[in-house]
N, C-alpha and C positions, 0 to 999 in steps of 0.2 A: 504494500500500500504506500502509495506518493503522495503527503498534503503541499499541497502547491501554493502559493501565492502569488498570483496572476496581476499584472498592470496591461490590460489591454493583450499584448500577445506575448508582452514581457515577462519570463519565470523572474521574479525578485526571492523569492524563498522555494525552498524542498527541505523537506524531511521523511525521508524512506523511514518506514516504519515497520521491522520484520517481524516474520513468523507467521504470516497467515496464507502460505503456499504450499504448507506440510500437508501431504494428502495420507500418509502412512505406507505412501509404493514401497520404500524399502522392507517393512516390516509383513505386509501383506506376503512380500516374493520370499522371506526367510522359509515359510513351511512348505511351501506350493516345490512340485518336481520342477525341472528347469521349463521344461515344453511347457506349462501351465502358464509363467510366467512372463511370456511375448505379449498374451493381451492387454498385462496389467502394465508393464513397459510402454508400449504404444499410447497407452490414453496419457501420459505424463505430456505429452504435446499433441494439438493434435492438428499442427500446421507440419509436425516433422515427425509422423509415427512412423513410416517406414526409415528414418536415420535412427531411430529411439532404438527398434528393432535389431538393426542390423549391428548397431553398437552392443547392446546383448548378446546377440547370437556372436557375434565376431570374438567376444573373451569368452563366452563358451567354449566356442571352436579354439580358442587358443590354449584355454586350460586342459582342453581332453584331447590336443591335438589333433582335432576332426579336420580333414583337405576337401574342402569345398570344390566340387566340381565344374571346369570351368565354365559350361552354359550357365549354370544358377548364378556363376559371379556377374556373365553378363547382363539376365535378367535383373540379378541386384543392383546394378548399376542402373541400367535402364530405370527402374521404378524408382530407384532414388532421384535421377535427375526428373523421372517430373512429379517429385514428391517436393523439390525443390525450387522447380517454376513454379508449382501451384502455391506454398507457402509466397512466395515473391508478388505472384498476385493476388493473396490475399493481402498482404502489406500494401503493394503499391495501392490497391481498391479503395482499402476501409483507410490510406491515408489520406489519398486524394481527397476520401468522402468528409474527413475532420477539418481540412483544408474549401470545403465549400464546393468540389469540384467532383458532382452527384454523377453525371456520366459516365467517369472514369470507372466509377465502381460497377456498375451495370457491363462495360466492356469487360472488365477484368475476370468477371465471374461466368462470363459467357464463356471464356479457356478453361477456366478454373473446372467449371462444368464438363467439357468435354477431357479433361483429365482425370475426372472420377469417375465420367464414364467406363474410360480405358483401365481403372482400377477396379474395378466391379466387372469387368471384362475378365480380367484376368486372374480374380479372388473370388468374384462374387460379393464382395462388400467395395462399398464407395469410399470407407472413412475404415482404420482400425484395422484392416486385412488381414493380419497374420500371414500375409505373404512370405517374408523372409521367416525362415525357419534355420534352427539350430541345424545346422549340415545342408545346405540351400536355401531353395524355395518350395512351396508347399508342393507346385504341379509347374507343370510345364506350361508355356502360354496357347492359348486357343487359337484354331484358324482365324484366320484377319485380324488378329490382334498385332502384328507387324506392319501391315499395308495401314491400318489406323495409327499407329504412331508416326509413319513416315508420311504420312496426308498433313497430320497436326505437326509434324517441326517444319514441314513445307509452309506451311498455313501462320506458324508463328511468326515469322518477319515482318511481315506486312501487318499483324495485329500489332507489335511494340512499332511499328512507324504511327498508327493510330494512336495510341497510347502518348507518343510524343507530340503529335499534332492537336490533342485535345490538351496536354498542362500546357505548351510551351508557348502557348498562346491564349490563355487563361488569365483573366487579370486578377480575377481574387487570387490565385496561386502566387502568382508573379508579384502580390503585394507583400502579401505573408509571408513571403521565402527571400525576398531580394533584401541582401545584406543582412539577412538573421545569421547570428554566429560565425563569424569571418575572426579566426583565431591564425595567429602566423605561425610560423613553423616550430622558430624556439618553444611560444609556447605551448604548442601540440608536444612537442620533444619532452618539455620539461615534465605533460600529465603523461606522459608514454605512450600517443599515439603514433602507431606505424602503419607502412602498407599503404594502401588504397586509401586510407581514411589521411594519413598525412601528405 
């Protein structure tokens, strides 16, 4: 929990206030076998249950030295990465929509949607899957479930060109965003920002 103190768009105060995030997942997965334990892993996010998963299953397989077969690592990749775009457009969506820019979100979830299609294609569940399993994945993928992934990364470019053509010319965005938090280098350096972010 964040109590903020807001002047117009300006944070003037924050005080994080912890402890109210504790769901009991550690303590639930102590008695459960390990297979039990992927669905209760998953729900700890549920914009990154297939990374939640595979972080599981991955020091499973590293404690029992289990060798994942290569097709299931490239399924697990595949499902990661559009476990990954869809987390990205739930962010960029429900930001835009904080920022005043209600569109964005309706495009965003219109992807968003045909990636849970394709998880519910390939699980049977939209959200939560238990796709990755301890030593793979659960099954192998279905007919046309490779021709639908390669339709949709065809089809995603030209959706994130939309996606820039709707902020980047947005004026509520372009008000709220232009010069907010312009920090220089040193002192990015000094809080230990690296990467991409410095």
């Amino acid at each position: 929990r964040l109590v903020v103190n807001l002047e117009g768009e300006v944070v003037r105060d924050l005080k994080p206030i912890i402890g109210y995030v504790h769901t009991g997942i550690e303590k639930t997965a102590e008695d459960k076998s390990y297979w039990k334990v992927v669905p209760v892993i998953e729900r700890m996010d549920y914009l990154a249950y297939y990374f939640n998963a595979m972080a599981y299953c991955g020091a499973v397989e590293t404690l029992v030295e289990v060798e994942v077969p290569k097709r299931a690592q490239y399924l697990r990749v595949m499902h990661l990465e559009l476990n990954r775009i869809m987390s990205h457009l739930v962010w960029l969506g429900t930001s835009a929509l904080d920022l005043g820019a209600i569109s964005m979100f309706w495009y965003c979830f219109r992807e968003r949607e045909t990636i849970l299609d394709l998880f519910e294609m390939s699980s049977g569940q939209r959200m939560h899957t238990r796709y990755i399993q301890v030593g793979g994945v659960i099954e192998d993928i279905p007919v046309g479930f490779a021709e639908r992934v390669r339709a949709f990364c065809e089809l995603m470019p030209d959706r994130v060109d939309q996606y820039k053509d709707l902020l980047a010319k947005n004026e509520i965005v372009l008000q709220r965003l232009r010069n907010v938090g312009p920090l220089g280098q040193d002192e990015l350096l000094a809080l230990g920002v690296t990467g991409p972010l410095l």
